[in-house]
N, C-alpha and C positions, 0 to 999 in steps of 0.2 A: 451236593454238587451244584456249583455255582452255572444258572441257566440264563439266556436273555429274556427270557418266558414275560417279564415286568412292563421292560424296555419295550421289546415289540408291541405287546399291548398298549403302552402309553403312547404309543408311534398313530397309531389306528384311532386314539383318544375313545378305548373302549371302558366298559365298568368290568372289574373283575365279575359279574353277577353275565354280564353278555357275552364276555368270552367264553364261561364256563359251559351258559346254556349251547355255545356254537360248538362247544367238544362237546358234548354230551358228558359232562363232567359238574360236580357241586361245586358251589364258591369255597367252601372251607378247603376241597383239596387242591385247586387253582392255589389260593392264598398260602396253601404250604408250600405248592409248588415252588411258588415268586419268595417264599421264604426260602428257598432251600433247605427245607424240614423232611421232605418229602422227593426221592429222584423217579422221574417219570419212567412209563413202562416204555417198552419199543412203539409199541399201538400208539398211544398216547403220545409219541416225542414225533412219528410221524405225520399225526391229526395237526399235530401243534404245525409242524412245519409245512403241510399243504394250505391250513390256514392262511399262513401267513408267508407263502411263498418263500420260502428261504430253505436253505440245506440244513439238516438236523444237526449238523458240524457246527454251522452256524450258531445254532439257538446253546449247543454245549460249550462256547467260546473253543471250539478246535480249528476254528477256521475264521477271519476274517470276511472270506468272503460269502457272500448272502448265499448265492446261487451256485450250485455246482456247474462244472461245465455238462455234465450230464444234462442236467434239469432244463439249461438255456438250449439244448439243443433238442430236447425234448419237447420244448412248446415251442423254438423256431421251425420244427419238423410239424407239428402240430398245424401253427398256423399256414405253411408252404400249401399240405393237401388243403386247406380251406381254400386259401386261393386259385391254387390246381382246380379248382373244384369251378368254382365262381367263374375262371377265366371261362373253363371247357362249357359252362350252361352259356357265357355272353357270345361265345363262338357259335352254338346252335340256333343263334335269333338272326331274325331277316336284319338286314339292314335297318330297315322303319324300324324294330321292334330295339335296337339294337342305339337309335337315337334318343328314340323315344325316354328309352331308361336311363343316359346318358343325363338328358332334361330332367328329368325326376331325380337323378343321384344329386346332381347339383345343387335343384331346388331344395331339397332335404338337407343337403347340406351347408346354404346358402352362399355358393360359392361362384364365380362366372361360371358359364361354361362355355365360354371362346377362350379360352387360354391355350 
């Protein structure tokens, strides 16, 4: 079963020896993998593709594209309560407390902060 398992890896400029340790997997069976010697389990085709961000669709060439729509709405849902989150703590500081961090986010980020 022909897999992107190679491609993705050469993308990230990994050693088959780093990938394998990141799955909990040996080099020799990574290397049959990218051989297509060897078709990955479910477990394994899903490690691969949280690795590497992409839809399992993806990595089996059934799909084009990287990301399900699932998946993107998944981590834009994800990221939304962070922000939810962040807004509702900047809401409960005093005003002072509330510039203060305003000057600091900035400085961190070396940005004005009269814009």
């Amino acid at each position: 079963m022909k897999t992107r398992i190679k491609e993705l890896r050469l993308e990230k400029n990994l050693t088959q020896q780093t990938l394998a340790k990141c799955l909990g997997i040996n080099q020799t069976t990574l290397s049959k993998l990218e051989n297509e010697s060897v078709i990955p389990d479910a477990m394994l085709l899903i490690s691969i593709s949280n690795f590497f961000h992409v839809s399992t669709d993806y990595i089996l060439y059934l799909s084009e594209e990287r990301l399900s729509a699932d998946s993107l709405l998944a981590d834009n849902m994800h990221l939304l309560k962070k922000y939810q989150h962040l807004i509702s703590l900047y809401r409960k500081m005093t005003p002072k407390q509330q510039m203060d961090f305003y000057s600091l986010f900035c400085s961190i980020l070396d940005i004005d902060k009269n814009i």
